[in-house]
mmCIF file as gemmi writes it, N, C-alpha and C atoms, coordinates in Angstrom:
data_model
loop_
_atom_site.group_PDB
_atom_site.id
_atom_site.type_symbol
_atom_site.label_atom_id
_atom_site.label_alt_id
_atom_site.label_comp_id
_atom_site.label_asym_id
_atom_site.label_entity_id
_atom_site.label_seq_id
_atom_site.pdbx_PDB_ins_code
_atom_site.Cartn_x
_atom_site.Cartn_y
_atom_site.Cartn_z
_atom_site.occupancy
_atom_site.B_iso_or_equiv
_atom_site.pdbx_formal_charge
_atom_site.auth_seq_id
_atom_site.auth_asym_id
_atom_site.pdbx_PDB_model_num
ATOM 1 N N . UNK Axp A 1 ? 107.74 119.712 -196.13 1 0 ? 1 A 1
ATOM 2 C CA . UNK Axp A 1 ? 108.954 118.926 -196.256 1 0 ? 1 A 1
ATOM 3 C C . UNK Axp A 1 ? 110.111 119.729 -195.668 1 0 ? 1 A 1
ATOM 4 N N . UNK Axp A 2 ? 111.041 119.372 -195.153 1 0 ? 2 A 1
ATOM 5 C CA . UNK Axp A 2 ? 112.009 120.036 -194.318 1 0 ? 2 A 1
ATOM 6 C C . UNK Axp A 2 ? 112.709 119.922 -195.17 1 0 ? 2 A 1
ATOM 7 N N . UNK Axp A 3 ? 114.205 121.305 -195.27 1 0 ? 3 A 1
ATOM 8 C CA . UNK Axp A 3 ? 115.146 121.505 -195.739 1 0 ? 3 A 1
ATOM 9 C C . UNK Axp A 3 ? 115.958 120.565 -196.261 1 0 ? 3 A 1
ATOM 10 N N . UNK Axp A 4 ? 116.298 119.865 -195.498 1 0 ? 4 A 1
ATOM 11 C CA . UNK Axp A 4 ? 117.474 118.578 -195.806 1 0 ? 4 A 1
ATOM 12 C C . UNK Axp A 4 ? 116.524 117.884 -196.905 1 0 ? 4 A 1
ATOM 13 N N . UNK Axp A 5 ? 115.638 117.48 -196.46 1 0 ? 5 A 1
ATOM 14 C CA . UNK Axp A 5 ? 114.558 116.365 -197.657 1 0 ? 5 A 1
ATOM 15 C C . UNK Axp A 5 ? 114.856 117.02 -198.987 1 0 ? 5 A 1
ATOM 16 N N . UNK Axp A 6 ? 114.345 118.121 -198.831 1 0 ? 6 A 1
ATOM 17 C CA . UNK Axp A 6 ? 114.408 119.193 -200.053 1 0 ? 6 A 1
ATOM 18 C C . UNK Axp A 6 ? 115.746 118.725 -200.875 1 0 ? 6 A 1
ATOM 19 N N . UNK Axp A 7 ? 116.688 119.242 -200.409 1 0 ? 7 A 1
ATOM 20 C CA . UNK Axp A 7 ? 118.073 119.146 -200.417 1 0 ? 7 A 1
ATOM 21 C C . UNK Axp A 7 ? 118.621 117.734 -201.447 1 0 ? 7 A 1
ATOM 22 N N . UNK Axp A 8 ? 117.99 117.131 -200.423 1 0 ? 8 A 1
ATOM 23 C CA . UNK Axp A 8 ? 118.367 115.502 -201.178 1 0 ? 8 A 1
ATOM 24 C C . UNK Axp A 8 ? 117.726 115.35 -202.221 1 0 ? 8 A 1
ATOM 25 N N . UNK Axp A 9 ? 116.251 115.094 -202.07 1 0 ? 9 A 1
ATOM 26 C CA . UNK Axp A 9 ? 115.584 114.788 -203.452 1 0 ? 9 A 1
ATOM 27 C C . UNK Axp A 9 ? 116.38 116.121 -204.786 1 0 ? 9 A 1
ATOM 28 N N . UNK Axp A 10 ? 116.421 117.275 -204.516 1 0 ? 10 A 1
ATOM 29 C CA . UNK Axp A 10 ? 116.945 117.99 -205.88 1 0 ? 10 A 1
ATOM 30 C C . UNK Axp A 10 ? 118.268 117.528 -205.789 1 0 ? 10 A 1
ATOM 31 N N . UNK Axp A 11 ? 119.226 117.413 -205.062 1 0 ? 11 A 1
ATOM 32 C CA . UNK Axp A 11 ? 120.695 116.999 -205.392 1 0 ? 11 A 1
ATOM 33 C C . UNK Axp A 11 ? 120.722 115.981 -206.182 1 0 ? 11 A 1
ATOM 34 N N . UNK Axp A 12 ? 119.475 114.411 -205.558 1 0 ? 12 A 1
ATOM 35 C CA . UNK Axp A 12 ? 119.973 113.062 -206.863 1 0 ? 12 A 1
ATOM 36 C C . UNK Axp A 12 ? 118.946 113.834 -208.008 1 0 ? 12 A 1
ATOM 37 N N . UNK Axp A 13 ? 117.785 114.441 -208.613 1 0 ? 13 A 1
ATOM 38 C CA . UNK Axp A 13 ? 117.186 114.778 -209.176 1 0 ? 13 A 1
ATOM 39 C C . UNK Axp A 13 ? 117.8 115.784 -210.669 1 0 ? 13 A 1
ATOM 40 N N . UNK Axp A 14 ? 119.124 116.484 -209.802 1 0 ? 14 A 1
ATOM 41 C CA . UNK Axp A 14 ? 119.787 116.936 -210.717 1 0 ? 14 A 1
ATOM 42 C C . UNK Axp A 14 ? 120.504 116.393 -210.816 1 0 ? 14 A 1
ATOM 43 N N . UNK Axp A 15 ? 121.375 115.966 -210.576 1 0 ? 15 A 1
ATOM 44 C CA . UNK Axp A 15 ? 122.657 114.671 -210.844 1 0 ? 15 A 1
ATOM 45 C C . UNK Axp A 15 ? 122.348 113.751 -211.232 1 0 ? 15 A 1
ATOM 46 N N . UNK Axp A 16 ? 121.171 112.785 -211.55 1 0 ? 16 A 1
ATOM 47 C CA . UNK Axp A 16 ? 120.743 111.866 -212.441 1 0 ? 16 A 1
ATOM 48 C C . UNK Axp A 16 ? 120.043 112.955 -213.913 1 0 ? 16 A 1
ATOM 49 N N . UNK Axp A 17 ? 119.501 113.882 -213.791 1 0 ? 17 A 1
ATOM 50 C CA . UNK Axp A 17 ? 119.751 114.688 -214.955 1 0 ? 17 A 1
ATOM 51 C C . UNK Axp A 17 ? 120.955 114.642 -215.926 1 0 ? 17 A 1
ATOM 52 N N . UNK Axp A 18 ? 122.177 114.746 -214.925 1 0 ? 18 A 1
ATOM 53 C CA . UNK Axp A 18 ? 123.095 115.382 -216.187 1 0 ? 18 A 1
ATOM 54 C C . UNK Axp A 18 ? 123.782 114.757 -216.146 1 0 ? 18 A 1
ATOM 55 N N . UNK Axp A 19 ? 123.182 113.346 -215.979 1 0 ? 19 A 1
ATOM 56 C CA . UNK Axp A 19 ? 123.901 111.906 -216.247 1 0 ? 19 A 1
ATOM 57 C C . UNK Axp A 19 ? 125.006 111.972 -215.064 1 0 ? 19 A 1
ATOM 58 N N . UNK Axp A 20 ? 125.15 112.003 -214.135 1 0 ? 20 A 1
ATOM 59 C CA . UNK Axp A 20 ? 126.11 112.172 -212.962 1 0 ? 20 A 1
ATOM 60 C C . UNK Axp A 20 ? 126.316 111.117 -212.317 1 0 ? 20 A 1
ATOM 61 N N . UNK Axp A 21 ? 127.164 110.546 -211.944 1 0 ? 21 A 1
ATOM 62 C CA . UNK Axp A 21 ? 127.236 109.352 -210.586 1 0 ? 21 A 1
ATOM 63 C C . UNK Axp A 21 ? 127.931 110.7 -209.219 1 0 ? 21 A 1
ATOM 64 N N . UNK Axp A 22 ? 127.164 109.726 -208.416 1 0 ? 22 A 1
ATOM 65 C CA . UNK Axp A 22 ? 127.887 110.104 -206.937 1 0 ? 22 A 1
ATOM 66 C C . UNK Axp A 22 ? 129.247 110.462 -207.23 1 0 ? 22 A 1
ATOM 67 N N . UNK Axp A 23 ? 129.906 109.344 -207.323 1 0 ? 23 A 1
ATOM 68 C CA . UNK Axp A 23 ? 131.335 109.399 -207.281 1 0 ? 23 A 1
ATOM 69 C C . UNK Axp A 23 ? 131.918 110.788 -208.036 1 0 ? 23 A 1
ATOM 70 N N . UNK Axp A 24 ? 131.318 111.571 -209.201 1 0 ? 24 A 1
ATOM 71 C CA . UNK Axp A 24 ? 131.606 112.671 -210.047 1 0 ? 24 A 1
ATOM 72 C C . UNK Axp A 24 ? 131.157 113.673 -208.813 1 0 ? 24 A 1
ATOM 73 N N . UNK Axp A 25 ? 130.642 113.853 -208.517 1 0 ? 25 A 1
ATOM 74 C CA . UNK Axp A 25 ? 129.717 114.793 -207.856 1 0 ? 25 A 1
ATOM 75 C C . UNK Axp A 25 ? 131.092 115.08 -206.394 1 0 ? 25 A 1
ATOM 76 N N . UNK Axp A 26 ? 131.316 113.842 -206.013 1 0 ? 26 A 1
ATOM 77 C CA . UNK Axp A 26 ? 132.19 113.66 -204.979 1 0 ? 26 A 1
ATOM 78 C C . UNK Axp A 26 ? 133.656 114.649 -205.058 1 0 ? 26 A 1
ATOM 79 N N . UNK Axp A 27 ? 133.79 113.556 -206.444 1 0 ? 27 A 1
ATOM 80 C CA . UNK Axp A 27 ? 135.267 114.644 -206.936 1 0 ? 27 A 1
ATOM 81 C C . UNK Axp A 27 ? 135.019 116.083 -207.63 1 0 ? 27 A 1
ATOM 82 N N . UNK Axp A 28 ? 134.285 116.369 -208.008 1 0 ? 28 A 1
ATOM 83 C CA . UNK Axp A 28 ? 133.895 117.41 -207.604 1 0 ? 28 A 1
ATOM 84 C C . UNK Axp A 28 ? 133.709 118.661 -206.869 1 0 ? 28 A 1
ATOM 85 N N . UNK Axp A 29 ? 133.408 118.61 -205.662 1 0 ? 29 A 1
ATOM 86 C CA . UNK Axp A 29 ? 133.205 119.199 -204.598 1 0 ? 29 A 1
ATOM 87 C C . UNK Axp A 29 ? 134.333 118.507 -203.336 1 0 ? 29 A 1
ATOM 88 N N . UNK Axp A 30 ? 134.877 117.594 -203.484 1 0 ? 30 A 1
ATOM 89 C CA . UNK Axp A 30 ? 135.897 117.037 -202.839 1 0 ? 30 A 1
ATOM 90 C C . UNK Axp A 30 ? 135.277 116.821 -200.986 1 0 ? 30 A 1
ATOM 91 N N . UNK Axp A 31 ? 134.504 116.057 -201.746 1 0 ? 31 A 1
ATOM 92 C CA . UNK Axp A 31 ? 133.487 115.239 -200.48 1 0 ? 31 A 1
ATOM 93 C C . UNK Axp A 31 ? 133.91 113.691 -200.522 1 0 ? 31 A 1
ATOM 94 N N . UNK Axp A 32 ? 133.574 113.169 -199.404 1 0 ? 32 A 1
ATOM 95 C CA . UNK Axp A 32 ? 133.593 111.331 -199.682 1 0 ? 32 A 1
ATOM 96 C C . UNK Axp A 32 ? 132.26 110.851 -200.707 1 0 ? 32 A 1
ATOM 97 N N . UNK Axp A 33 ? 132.369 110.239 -201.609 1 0 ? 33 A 1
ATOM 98 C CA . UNK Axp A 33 ? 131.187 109.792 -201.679 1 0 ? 33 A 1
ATOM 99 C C . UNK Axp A 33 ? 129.9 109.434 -200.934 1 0 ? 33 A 1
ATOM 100 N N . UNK Axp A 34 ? 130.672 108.607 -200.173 1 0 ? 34 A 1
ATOM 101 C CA . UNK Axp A 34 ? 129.496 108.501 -198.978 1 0 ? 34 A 1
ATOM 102 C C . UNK Axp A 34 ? 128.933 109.593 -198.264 1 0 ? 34 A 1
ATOM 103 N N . UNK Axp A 35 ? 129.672 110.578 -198.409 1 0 ? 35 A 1
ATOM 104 C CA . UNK Axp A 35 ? 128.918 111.835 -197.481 1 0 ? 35 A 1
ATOM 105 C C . UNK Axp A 35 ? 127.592 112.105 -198.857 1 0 ? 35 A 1
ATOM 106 N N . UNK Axp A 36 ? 127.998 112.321 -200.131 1 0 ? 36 A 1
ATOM 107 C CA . UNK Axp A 36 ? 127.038 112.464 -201.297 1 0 ? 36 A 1
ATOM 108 C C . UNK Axp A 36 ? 125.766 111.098 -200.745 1 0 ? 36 A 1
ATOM 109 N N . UNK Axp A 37 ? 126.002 109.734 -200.898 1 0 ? 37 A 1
ATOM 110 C CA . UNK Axp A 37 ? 125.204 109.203 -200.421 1 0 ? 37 A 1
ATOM 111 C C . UNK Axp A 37 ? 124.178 109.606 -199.389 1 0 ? 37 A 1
ATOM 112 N N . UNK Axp A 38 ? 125.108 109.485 -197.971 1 0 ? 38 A 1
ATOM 113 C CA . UNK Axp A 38 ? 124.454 110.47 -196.968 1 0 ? 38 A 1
ATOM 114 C C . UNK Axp A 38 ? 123.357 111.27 -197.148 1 0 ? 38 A 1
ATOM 115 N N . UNK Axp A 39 ? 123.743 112.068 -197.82 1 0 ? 39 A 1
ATOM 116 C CA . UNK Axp A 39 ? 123.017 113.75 -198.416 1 0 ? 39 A 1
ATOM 117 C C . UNK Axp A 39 ? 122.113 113.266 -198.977 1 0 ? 39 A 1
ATOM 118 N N . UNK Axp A 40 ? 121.934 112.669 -199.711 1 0 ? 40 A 1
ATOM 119 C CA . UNK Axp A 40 ? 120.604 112.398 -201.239 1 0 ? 40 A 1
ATOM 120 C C . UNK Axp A 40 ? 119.641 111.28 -200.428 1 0 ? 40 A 1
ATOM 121 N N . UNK Axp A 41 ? 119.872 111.028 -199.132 1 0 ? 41 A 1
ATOM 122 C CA . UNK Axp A 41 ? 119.353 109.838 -198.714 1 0 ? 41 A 1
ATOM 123 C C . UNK Axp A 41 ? 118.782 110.719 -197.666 1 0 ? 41 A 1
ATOM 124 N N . UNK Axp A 42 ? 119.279 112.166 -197.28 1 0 ? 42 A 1
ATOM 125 C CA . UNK Axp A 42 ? 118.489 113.173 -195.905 1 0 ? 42 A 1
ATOM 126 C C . UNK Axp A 42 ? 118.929 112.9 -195.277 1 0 ? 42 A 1
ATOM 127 N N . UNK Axp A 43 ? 120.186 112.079 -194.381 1 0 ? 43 A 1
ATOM 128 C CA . UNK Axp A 43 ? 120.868 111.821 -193.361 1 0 ? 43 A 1
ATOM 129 C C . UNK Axp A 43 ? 121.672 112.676 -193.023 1 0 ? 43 A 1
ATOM 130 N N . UNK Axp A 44 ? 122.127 113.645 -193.536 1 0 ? 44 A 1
ATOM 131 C CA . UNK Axp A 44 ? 123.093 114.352 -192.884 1 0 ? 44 A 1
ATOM 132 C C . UNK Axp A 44 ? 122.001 115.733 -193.18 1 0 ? 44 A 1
ATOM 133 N N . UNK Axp A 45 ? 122.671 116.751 -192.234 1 0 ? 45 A 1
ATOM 134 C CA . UNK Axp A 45 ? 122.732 118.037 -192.018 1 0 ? 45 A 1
ATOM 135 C C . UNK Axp A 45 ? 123.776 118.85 -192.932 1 0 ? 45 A 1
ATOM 136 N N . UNK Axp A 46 ? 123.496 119.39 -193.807 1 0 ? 46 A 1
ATOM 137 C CA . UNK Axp A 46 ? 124.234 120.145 -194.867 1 0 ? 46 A 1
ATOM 138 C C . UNK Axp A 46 ? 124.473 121.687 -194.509 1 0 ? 46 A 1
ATOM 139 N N . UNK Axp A 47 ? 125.84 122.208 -194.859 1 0 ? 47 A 1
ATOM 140 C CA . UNK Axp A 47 ? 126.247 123.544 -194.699 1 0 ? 47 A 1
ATOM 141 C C . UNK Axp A 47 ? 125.85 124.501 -195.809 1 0 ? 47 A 1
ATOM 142 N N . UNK Axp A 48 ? 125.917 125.553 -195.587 1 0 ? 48 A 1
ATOM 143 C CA . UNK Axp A 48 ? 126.241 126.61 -196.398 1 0 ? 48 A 1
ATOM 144 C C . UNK Axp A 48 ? 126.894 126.126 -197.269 1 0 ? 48 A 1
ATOM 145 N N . UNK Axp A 49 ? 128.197 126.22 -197.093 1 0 ? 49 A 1
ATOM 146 C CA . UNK Axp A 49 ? 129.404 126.275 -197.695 1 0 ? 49 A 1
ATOM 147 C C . UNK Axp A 49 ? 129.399 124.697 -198.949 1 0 ? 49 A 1
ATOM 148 N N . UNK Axp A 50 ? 128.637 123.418 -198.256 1 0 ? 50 A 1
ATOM 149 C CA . UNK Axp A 50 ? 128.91 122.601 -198.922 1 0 ? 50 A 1
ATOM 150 C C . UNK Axp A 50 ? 127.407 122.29 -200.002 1 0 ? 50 A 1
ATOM 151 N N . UNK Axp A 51 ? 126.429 123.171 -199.354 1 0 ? 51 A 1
ATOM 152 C CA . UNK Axp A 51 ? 125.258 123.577 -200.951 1 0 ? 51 A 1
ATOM 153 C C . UNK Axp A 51 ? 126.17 124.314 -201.795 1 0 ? 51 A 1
ATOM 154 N N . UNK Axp A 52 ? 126.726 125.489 -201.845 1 0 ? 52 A 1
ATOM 155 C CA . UNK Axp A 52 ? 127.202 126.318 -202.055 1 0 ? 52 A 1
ATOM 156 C C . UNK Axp A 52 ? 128.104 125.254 -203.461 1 0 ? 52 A 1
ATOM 157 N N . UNK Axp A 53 ? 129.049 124.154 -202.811 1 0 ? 53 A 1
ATOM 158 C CA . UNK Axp A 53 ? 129.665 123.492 -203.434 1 0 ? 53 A 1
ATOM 159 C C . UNK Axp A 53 ? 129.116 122.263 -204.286 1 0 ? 53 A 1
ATOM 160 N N . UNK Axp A 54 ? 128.061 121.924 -203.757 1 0 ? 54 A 1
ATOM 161 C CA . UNK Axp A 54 ? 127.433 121.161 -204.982 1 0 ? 54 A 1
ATOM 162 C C . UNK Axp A 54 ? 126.663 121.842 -205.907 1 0 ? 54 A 1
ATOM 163 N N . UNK Axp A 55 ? 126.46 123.154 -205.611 1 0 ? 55 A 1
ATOM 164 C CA . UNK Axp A 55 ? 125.262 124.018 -206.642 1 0 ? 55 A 1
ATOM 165 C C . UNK Axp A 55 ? 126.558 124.162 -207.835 1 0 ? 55 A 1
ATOM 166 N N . UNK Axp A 56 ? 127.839 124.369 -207.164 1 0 ? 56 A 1
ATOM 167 C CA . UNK Axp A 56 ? 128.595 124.697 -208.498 1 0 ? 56 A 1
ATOM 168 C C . UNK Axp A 56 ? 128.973 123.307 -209.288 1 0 ? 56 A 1
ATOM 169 N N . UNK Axp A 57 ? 129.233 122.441 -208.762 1 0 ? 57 A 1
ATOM 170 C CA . UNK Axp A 57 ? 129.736 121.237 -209.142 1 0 ? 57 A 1
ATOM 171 C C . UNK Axp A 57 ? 128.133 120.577 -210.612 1 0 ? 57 A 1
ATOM 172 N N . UNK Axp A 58 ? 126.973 121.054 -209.604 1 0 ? 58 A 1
ATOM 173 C CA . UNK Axp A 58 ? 125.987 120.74 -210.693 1 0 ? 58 A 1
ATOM 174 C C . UNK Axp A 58 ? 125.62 121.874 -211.457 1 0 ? 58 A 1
ATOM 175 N N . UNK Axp A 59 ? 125.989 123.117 -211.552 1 0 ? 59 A 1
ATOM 176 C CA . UNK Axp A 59 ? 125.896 124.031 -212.683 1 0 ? 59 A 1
ATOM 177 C C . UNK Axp A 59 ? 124.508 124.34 -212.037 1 0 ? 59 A 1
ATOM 178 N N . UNK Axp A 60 ? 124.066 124.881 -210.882 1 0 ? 60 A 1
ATOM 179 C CA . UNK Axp A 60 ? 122.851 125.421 -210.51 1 0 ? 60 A 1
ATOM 180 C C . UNK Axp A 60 ? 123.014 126.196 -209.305 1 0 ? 60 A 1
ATOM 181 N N . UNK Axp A 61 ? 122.082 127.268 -209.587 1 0 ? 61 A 1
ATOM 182 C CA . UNK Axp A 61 ? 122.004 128.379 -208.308 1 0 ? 61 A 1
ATOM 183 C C . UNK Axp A 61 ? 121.742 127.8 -206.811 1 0 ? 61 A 1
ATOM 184 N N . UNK Axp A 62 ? 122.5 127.76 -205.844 1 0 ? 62 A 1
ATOM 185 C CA . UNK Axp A 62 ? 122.197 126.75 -204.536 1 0 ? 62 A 1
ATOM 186 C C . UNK Axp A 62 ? 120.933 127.424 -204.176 1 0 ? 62 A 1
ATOM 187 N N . UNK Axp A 63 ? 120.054 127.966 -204.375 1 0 ? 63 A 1
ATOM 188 C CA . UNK Axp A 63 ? 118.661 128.61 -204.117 1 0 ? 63 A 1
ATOM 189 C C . UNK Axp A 63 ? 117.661 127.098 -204.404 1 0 ? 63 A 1
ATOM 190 N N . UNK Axp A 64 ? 118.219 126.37 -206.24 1 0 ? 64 A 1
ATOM 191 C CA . UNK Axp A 64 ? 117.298 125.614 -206.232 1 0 ? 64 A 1
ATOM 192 C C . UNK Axp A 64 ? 117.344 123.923 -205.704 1 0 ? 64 A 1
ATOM 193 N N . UNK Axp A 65 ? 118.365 124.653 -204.884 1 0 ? 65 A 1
ATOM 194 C CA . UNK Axp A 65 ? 118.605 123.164 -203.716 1 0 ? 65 A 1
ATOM 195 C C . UNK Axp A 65 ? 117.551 122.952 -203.096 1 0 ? 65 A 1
ATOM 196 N N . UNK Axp A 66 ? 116.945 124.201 -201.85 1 0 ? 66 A 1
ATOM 197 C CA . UNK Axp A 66 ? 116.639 124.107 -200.916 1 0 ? 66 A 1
ATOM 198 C C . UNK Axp A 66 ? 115.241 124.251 -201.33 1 0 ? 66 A 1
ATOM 199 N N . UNK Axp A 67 ? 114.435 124.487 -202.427 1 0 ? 67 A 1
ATOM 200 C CA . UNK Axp A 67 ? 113.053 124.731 -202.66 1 0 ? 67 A 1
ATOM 201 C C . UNK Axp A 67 ? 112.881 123.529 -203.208 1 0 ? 67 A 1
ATOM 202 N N . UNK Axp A 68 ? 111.261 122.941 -202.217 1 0 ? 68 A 1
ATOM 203 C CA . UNK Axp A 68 ? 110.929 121.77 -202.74 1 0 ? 68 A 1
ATOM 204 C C . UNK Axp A 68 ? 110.349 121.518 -203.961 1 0 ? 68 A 1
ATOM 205 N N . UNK Axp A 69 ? 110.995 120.521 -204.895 1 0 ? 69 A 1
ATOM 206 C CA . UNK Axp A 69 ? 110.451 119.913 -206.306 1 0 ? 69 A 1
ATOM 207 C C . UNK Axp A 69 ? 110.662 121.178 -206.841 1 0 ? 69 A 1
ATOM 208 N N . UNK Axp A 70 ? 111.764 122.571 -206.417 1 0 ? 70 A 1
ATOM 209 C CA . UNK Axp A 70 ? 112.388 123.388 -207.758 1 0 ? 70 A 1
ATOM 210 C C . UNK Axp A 70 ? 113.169 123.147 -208.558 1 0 ? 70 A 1
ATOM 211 N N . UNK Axp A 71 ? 113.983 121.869 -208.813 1 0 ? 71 A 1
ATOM 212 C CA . UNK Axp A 71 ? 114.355 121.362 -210.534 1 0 ? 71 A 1
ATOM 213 C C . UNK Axp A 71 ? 113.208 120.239 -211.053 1 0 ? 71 A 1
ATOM 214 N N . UNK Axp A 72 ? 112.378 119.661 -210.518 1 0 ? 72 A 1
ATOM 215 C CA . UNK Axp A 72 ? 111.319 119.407 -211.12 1 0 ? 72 A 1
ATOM 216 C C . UNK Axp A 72 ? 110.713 120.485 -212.094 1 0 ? 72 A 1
ATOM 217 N N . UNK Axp A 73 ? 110.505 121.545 -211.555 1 0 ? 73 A 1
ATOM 218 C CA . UNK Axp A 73 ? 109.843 122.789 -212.108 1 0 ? 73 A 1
ATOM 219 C C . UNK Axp A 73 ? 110.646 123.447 -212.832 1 0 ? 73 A 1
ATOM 220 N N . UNK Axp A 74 ? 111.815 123.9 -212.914 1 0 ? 74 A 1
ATOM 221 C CA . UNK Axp A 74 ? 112.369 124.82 -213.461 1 0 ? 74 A 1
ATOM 222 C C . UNK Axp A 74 ? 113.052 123.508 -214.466 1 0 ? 74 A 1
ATOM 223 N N . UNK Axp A 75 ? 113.68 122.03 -214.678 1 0 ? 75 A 1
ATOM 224 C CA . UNK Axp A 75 ? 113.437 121.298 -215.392 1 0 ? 75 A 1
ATOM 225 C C . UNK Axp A 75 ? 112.603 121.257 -216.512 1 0 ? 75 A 1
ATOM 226 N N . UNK Axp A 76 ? 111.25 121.317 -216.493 1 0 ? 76 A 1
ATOM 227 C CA . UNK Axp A 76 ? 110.266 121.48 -217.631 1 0 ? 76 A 1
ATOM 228 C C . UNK Axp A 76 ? 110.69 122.437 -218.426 1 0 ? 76 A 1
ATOM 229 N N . UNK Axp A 77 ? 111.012 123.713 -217.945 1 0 ? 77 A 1
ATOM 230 C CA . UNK Axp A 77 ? 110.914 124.838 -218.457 1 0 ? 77 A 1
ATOM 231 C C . UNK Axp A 77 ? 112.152 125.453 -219.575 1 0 ? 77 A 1
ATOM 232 N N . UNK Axp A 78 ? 113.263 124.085 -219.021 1 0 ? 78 A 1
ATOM 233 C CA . UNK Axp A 78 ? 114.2 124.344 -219.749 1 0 ? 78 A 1
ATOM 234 C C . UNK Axp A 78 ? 114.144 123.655 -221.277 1 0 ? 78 A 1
């Protein structure tokens, strides 16, 4: 699975976790929503800087962005 895929599936995966809408996530990190859409859907190409900004916005290390099905896993465990 390529990076971005990765990316998306854990971004909505944790943000439907902790009860999140897009729109929170958005203001948040001070993105358009639609770019959040974008993202969780694998359409866009994501930065550094803006994992960086949703890892904080969702209270997670941007490490378990990019590893596939790692809040699946580290999920259970919590």
């Amino acid at each position: 699975m390529a990076l971005r895929e990765n990316v998306a599936g854990n971004v909505r995966a944790i943000r439907l976790a902790r009860g999140m809408r897009q729109k929170d996530v958005a203001e948040l990190t001070d993105l358009p929503r639609s770019y959040i859409t974008q993202l969780e859907k694998g359409d866009v190409n994501i930065t550094v800087e803006t994992i960086e900004r949703i890892a904080v916005a969702l209270e997670v290390n941007p490490l378990i962005l990019l590893i596939e099905g790692a809040w699946r896993r580290s999920d259970r465990n919590q």
